[in-house]
VOPAGU-2260 file (C-alpha; in pm, 1 decimal, decimal comma):
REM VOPAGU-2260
SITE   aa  ch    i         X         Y         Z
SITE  UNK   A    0   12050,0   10978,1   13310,7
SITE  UNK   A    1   11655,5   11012,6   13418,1
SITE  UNK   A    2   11405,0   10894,6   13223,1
SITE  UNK   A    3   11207,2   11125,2   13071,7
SITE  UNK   A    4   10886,4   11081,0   13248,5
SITE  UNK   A    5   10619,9   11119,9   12983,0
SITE  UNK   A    6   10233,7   11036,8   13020,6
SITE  UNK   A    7   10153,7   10764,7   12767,2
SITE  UNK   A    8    9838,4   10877,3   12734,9
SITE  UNK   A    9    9835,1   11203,1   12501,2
SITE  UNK   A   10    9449,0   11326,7   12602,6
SITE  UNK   A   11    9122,3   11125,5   12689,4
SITE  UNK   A   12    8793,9   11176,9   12548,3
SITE  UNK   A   13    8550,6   11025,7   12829,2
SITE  UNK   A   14    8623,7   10659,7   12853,3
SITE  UNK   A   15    8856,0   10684,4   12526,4
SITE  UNK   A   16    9249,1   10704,7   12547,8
SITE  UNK   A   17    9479,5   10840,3   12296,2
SITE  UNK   A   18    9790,9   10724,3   12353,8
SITE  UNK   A   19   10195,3   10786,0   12217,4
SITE  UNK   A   20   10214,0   10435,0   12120,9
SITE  UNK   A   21    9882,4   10436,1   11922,5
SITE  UNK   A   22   10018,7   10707,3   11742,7
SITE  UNK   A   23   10266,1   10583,1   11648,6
SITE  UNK   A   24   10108,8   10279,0   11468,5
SITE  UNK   A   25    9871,5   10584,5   11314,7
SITE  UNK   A   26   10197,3   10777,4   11184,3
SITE  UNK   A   27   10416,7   10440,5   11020,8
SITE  UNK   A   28   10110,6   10337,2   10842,9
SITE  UNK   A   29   10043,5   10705,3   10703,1
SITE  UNK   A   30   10494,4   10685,0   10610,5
SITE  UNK   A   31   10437,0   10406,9   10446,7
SITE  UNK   A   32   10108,4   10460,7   10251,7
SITE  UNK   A   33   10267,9   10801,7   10116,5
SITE  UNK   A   34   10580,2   10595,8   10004,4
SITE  UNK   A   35   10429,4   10325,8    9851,1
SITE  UNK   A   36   10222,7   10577,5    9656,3
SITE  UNK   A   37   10513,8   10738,1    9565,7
SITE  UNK   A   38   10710,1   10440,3    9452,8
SITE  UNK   A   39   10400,7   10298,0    9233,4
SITE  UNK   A   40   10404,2   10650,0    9054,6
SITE  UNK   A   41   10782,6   10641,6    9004,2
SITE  UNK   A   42   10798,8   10341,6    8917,3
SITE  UNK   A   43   10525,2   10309,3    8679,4
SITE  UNK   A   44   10373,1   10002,6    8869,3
SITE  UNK   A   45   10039,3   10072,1    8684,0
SITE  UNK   A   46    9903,1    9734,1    8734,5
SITE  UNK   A   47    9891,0    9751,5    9137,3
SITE  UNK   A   48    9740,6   10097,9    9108,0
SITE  UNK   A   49    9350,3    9974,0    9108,9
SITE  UNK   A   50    9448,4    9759,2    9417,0
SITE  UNK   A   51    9649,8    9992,7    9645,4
SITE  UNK   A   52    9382,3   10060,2    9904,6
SITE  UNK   A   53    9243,3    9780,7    9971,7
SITE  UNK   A   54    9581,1    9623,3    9949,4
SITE  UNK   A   55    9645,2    9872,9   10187,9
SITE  UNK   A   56    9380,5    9752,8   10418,8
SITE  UNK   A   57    9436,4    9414,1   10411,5
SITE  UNK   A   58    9769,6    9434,6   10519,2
SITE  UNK   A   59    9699,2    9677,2   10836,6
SITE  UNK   A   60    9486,5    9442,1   10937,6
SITE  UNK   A   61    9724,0    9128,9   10905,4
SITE  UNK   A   62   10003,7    9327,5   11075,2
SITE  UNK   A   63    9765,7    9404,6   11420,4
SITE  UNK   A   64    9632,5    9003,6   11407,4
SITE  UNK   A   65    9963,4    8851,7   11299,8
SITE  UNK   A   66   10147,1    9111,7   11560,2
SITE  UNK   A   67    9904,0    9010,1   11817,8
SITE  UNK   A   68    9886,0    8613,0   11787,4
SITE  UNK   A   69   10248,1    8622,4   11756,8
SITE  UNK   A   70   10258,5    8764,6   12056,2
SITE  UNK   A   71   10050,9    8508,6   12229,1
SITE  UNK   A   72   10221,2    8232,9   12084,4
SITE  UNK   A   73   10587,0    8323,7   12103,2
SITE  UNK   A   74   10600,3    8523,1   12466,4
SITE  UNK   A   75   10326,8    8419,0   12624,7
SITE  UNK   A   76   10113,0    8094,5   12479,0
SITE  UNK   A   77   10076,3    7951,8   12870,6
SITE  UNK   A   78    9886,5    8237,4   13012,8
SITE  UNK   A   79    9650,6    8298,1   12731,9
SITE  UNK   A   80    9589,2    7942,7   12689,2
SITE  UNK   A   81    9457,0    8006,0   13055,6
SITE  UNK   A   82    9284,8    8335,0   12942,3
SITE  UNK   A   83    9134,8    8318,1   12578,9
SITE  UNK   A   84    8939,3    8583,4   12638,1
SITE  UNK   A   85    9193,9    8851,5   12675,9
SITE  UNK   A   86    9388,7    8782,1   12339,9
SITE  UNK   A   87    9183,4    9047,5   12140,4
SITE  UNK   A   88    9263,4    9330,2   12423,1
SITE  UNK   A   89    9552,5    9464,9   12202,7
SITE  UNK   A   90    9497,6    9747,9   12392,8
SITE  UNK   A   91    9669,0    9589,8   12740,8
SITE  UNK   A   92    9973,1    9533,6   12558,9
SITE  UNK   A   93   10148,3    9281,7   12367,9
SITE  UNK   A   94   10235,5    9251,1   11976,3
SITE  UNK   A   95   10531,2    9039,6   11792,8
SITE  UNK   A   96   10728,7    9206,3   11549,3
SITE  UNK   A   97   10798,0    8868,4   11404,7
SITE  UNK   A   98   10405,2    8774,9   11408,7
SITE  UNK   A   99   10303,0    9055,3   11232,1
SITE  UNK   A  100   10585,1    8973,1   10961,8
SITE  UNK   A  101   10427,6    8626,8   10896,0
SITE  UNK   A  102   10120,9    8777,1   10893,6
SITE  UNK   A  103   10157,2    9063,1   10656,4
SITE  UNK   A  104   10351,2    8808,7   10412,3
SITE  UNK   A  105   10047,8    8579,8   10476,5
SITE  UNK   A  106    9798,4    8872,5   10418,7
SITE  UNK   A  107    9934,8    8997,6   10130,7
SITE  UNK   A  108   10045,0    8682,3    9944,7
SITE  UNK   A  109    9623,9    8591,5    9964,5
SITE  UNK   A  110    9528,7    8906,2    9824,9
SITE  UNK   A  111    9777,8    8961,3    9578,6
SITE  UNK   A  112    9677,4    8601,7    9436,1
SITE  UNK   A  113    9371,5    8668,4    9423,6
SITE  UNK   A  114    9426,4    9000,6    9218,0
SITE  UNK   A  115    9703,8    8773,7    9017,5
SITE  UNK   A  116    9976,7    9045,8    9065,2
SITE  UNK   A  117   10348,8    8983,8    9114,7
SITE  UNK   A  118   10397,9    8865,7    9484,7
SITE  UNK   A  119   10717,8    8972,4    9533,9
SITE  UNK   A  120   10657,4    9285,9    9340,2
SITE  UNK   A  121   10451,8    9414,9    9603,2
SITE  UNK   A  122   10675,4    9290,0    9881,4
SITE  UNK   A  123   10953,6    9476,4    9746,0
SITE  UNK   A  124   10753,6    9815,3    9763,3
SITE  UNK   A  125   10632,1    9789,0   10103,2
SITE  UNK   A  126   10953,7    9603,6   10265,2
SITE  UNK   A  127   11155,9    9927,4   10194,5
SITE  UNK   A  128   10898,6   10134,7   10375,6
SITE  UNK   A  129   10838,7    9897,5   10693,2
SITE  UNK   A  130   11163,4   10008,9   10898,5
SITE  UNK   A  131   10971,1   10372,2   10935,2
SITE  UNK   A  132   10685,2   10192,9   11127,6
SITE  UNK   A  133   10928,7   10037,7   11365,6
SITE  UNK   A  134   11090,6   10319,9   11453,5
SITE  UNK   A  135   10796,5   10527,4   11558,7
SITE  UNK   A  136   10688,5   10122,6   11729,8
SITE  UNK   A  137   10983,9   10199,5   11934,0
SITE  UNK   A  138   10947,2   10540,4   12047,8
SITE  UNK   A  139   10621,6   10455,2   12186,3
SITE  UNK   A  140   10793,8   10169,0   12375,0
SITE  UNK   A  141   11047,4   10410,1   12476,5
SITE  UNK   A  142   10755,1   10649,5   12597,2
SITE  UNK   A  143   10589,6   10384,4   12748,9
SITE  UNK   A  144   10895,6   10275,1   12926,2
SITE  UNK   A  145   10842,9    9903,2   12861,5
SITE  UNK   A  146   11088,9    9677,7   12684,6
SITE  UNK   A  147   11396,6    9823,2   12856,9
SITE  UNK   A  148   11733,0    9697,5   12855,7
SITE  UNK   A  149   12005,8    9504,7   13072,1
SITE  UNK   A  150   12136,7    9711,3   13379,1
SITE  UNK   A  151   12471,0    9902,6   13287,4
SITE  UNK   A  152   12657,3   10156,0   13333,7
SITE  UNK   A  153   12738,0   10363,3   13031,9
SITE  UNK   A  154   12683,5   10704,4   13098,1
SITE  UNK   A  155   12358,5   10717,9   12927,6
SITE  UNK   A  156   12191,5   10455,2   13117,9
SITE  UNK   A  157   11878,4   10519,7   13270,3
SITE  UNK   A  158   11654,6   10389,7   13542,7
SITE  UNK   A  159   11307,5   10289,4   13402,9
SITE  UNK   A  160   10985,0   10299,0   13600,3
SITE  UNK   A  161   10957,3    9911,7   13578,6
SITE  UNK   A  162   11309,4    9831,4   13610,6
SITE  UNK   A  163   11413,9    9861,4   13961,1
SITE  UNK   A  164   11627,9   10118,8   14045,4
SITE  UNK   A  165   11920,4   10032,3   13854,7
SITE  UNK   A  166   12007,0   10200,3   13528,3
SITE  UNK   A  167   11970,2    9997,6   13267,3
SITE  UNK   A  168   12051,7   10018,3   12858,9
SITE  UNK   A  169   11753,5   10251,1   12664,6
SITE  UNK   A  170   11765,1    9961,9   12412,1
SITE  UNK   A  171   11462,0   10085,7   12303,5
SITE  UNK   A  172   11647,6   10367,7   12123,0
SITE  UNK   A  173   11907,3   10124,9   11994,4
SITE  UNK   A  174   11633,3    9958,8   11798,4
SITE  UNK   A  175   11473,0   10263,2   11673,9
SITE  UNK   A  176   11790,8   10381,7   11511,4
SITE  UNK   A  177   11897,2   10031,8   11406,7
SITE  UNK   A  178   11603,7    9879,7   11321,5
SITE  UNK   A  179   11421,3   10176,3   11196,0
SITE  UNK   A  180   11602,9   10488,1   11062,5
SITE  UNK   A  181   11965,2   10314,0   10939,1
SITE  UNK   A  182   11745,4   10038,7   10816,5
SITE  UNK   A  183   11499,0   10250,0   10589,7
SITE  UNK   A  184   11773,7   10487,2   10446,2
SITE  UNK   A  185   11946,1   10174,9   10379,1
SITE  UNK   A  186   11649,0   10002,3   10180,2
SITE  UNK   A  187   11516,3   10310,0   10079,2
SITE  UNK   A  188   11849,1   10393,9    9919,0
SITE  UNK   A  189   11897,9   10070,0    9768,8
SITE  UNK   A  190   11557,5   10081,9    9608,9
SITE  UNK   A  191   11525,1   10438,4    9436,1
SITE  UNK   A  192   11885,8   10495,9    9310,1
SITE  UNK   A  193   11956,8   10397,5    8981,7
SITE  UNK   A  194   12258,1   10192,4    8971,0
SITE  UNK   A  195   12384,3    9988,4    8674,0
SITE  UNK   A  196   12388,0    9665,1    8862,5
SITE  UNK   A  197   12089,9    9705,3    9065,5
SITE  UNK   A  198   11882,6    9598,9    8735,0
SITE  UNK   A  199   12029,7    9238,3    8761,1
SITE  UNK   A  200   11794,9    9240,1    9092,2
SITE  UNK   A  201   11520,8    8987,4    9084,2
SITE  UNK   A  202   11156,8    9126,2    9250,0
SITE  UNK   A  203   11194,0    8992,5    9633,9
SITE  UNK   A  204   11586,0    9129,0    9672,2
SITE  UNK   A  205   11460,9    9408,7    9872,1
SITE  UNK   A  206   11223,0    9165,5   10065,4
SITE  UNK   A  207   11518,6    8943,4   10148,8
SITE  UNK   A  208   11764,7    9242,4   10276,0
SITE  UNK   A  209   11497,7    9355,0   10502,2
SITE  UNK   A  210   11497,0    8988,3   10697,4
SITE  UNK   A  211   11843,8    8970,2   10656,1
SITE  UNK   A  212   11920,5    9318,9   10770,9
SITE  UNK   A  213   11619,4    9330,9   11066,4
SITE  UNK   A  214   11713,4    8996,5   11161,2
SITE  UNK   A  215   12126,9    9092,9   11222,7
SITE  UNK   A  216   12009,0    9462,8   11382,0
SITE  UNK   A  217   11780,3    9270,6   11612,6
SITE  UNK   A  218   12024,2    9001,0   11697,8
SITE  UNK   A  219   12246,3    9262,1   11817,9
SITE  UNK   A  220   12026,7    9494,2   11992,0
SITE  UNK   A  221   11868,1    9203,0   12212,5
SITE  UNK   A  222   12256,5    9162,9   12378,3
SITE  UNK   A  223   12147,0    9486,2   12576,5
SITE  UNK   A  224   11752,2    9411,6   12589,9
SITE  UNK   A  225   11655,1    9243,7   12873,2
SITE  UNK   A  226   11475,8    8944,3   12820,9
SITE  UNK   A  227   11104,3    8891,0   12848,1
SITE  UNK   A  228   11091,2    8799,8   13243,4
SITE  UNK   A  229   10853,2    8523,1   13237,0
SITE  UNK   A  230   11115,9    8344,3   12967,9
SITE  UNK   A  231   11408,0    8496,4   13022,8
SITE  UNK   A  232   11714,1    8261,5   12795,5
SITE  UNK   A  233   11681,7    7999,3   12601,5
SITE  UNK   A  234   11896,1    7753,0   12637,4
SITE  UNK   A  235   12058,5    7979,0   12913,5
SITE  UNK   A  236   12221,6    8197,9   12631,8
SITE  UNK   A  237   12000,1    8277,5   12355,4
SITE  UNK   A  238   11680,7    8512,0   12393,1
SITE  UNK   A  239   11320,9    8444,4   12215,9
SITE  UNK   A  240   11410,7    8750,7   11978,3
SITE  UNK   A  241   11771,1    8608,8   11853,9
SITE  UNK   A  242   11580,4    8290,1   11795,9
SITE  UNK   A  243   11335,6    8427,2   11534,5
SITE  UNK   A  244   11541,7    8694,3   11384,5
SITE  UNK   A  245   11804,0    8397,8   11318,3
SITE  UNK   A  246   11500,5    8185,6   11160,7
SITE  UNK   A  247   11452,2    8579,9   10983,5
SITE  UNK   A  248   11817,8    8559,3   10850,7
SITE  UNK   A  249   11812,7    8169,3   10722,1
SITE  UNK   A  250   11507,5    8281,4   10562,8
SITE  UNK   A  251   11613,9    8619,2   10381,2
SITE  UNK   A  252   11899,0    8428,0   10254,5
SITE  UNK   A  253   11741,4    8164,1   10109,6
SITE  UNK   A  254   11477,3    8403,4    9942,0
SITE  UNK   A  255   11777,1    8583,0    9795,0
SITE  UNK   A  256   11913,7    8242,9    9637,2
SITE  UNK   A  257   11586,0    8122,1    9531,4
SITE  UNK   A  258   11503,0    8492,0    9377,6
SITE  UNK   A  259   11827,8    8454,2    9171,4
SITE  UNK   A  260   11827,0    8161,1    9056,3
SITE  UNK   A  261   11469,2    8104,9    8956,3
SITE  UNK   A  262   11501,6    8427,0    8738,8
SITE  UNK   A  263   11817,3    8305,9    8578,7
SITE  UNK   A  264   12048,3    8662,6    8718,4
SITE  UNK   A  265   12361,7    8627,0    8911,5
């Protein structure tokens, strides 16, 4: 197949760019604001109503600074260490799914203590809607033509810009139907229908099936993504991805025990 070459920047206004994957970021922000509203009004979470925009806030912010130091320190810690200046320049490229996880746990576990409202509560409600943000965070790599996969030669393989000429796996696609669309209407599903034994659910079940879940889609997806060049295998089998979204796994599955048994269900 050819890639469909697209311009990744949408229109420019003088010096300023608007670009796909910008947008993108814009749009799963705006999903998820609209479903969290709609889950605190369904829901009757009346408590975290006073809170939900700056709650809001907080964690946008801790998902671009935990995305982007993630980045730096899991892909690329060497060069930047050489370059200090240029970790701010988001704009160049370069965010961590897994950073900004840590840091919109971190984010939000500060500002919900300080509020004193239920933790896990609140990571329930926005967990479910995260998988809409990634996506749209895929398309735009998709569109950008950047984080392509292995060479191969299924039929729908396609030669990217900054891939050589061979045709390679459009794993970017993989993970925006993995990662994002099965994985929402599978947490979204989970969380809004009303089934008997759902109620025997501790607040932070959802939480933990979204690291679980994320962490088994991206394990399997990054057996056609080509690794980061400048870090290629670990180990000589296992990529920097498959690392952390095993350490995302062990983790959801703890959370899940600990969630249980501290609240005395089973």
């Amino acid at each position: 197949m050819t890639f469909p070459t697209i311009d990744p920047v949408i229109f420019s206004l003088g010096p300023l760019q608007i670009r796909w994957y910008g947008l993108m970021y814009v749009l799963g922000f705006s999903v998820s604001y609209v479903l969290v509203q709609k889950q605190i009004r369904n829901f009757s979470y009346k408590d975290l109503e006073p809170w939900f925009e700056n709650l809001n806030l907080v964690l946008i912010l801790s998902v671009v600074i935990g995305g982007r130091l993630g980045y730096v320190l899991f892909y690329n810690f060497s060069y930047y260490l050489q370059h200090p200046l240029e970790i701010p320049a988001t704009w160049t490229g370069g965010m961590s799914f897994h950073g900004a996880c840590i840091g919109v746990l971190l984010g939000g576990w500060l500002y919900v203590r300080k509020k004193k409202l239920d933790f896990w509560k609140c990571a329930d409600i926005y967990a479910v809607t995260i998988p809409v943000g990634l996506g749209l965070g895929r398309l735009g790599n998709f569109i950008n033509g950047e984080l392509f996969g292995r060479v191969s030669t299924v039929p729908w393989a396609m030669a990217f810009p900054g891939g050589g000429p061979q045709p390679r796996h459009p794993s970017q696609l993989y993970e925006m139907l993995l990662e994002g669309f099965l994985l929402f209407a599978i947490l979204w599903t989970l969380k809004t229908r009303p089934w008997e034994n759902k109620k025997n659910w501790p607040h932070g079940s959802m939480t933990a099936l979204f690291l679980i879940a994320y962490g088994c889609f991206r394990m399997f997806v990054e057996l056609f993504r080509e690794p980061d060049q400048h870090i290629g295998f670990l180990l000589g089998f296992i990529t920097m991805g498959q690392l952390l979204s095993s350490l995302m796994i062990m983790t959801g599955a703890i959370l899940w025990w600990v969630r249980i048994k501290t609240t005395g269900k089973n």
